[in-house]
Each structure stands twice: as C-alpha cells, then as structure tokens.
C-alpha positions in Angstrom: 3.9 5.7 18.5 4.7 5.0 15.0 3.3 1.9 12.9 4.5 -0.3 10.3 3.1 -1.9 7.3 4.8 -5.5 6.7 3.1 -8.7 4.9 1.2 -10.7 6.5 2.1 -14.0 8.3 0.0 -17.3 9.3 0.7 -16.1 13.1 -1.5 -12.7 12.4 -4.7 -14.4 11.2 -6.2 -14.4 15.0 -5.8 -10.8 15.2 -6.8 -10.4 11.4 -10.1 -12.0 12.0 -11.0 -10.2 15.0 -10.6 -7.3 12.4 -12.8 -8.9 10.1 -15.6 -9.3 12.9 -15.3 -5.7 13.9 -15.6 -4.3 10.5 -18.7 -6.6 10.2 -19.8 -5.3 13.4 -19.4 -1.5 11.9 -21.4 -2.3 8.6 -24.2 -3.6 11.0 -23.6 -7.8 9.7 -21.6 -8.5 12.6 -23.8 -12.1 11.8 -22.4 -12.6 8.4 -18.9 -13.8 9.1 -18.3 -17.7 9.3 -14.8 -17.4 8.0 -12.2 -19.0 10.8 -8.7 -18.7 11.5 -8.3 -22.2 10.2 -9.9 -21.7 7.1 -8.3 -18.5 6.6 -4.4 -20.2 7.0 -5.6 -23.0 4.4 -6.6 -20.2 2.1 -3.5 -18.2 2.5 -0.8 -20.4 3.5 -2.2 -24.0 2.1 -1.2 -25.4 -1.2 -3.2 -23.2 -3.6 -3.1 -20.1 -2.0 -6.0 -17.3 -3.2 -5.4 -14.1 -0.9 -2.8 -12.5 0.7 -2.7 -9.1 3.5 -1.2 -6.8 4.6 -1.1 -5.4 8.0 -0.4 -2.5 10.1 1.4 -2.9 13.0 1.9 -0.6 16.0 3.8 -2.2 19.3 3.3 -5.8 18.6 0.0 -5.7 18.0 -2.0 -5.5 14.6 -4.4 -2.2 14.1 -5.2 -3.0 10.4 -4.8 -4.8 7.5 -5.2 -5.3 3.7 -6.9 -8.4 2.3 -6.7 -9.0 -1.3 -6.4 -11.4 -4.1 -6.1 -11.2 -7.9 -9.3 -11.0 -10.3 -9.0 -11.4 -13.6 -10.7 -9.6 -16.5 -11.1 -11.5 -20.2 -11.2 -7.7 -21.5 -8.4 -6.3 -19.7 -6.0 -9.3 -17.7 -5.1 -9.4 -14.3 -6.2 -6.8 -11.3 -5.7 -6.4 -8.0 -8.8 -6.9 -5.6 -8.9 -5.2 -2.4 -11.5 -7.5 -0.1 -11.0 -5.1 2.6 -9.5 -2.5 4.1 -9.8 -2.4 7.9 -8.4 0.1 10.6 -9.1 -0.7 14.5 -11.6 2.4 15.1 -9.0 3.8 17.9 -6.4 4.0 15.1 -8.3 5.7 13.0 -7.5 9.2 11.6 -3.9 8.2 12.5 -2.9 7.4 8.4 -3.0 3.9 9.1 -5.8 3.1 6.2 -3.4 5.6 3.9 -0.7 3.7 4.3 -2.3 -0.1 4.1 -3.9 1.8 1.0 -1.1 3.1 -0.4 0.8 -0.5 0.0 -1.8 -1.9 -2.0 -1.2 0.3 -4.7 2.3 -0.1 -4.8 1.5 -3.8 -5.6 -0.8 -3.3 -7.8 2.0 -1.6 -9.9 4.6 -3.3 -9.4 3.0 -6.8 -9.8 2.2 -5.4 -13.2 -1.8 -5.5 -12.1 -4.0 -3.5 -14.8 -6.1 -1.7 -11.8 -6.9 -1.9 -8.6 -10.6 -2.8 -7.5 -12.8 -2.5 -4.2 -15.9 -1.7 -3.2 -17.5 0.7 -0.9 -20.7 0.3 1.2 -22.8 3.4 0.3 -23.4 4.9 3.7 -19.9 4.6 4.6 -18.6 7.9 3.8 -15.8 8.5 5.7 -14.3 6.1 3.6 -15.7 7.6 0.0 -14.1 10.5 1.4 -10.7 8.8 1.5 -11.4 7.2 -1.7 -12.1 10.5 -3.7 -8.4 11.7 -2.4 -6.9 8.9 -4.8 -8.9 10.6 -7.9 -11.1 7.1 -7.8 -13.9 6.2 -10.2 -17.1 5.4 -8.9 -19.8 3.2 -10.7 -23.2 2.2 -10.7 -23.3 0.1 -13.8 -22.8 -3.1 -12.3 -25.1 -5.0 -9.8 -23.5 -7.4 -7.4 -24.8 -10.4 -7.5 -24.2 -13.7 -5.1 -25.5 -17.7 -4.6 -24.5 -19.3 -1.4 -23.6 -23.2 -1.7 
C-alpha cells in the first residue's frame, strides 16, 4: 500500500509522540522524553509557534514524520533544522524516511534556507548510510553541549 507525505496537523501529535518515544526507545533513552502532546500543540500550533512536521501517512494512520524548526547562523542566516527523522521500524526499508527526507529538502530550498542541519547518533548506521546517499558532510569540530533548567 502506498504512503503519503502531507504537513502535519494538531490532530497527529498523539501518533507523533508515540514516534518520538519509540525512536527514544531505539537510541536506548526511552527515559529521556518528557515532551507531551499538550506541550507539543502549544509549541506548534500556539501563538509563537517554533517547529513544524511532516508526516508519512499510510491508511489513516502515521508511520513517520519530520520535526523541524529554523536555526539561525550570524555567519550564514537562516537554516533548516531537522530534530528528527523517524520511520515506525515495520515501515522501514519501504522509502518512507527518503521521502520525509526528501520533503525536508524541498523546504529547505524553497523557503530560501541556506542548509539543511541534523544530527546523527554515531552507532546508528543504518541511518549514516542513508545520509552518505545525499553526498552529506559529516563533522567532528563541534561538541554539543546542553544545561537543563
């Protein structure tokens, strides 16, 4: 059966986050995520929205998704961010993650975005093997670096 990519909407964010917690699950922090749907419409649909998704859809049901927002660079302007990109494990192999992907890249052009960003966990490399299909640069130069409030 065939999929579709489409934007996401306030009524997808249950499915979206049961995404979320199975990617978590897959990079072993199933813990780590305290998001909720109710933040997650506040952030998305509220009055200053700061992300936006894509998702995949295959018979009424969502099998992945796109979660991004815009980052901006004081040496280069505005890029697109790509939080995450998530494919049910059934689905994948099917060109579902090509596809969400692929959408995001279209955005990133047309919204007039210098570059597209993301990150990969460095185990993960089913996914660096997608990646190094798109001709992608990988670095090391940077450390993340995080403080909780």
């Amino acid at each position: 059966m065939e999929f579709r990519i489409r934007k996401g909407e306030e009524k997808d964010l249950p499915e979206v986050l049961e995404l979320i917690r199975e990617l978590a699950t897959y990079e072993k922090m199933p813990e780590k995520v305290e998001n909720t749907v109710e933040k997650m419409k506040d952030d998305c649909f509220g009055d200053n929205p700061i992300f936006g998704f894509e998702v995949a859809e295959k018979a009424g049901k969502i099998i992945g998704t796109a979660i991004y927002y815009t980052k901006y660079s004081t040496w280069k302007g505005k890029k697109f961010y790509l939080e995450d990109l998530i494919v049910t494990e059934k689905e994948r192999g099917n060109k579902v993650g090509k596809a969400l992907f692929e959408k995001c890249l279209k955005i990133t052009k047309e919204g007039g975005f210098h570059s597209m960003l993301w990150q990969v966990i460095d185990w993960n490399e089913p996914a660096i093997n997608f990646y190094k299909k798109y001709d992608t640069e990988f670095t090391s130069v940077w450390i993340d670096c995080s403080l909780e409030s």
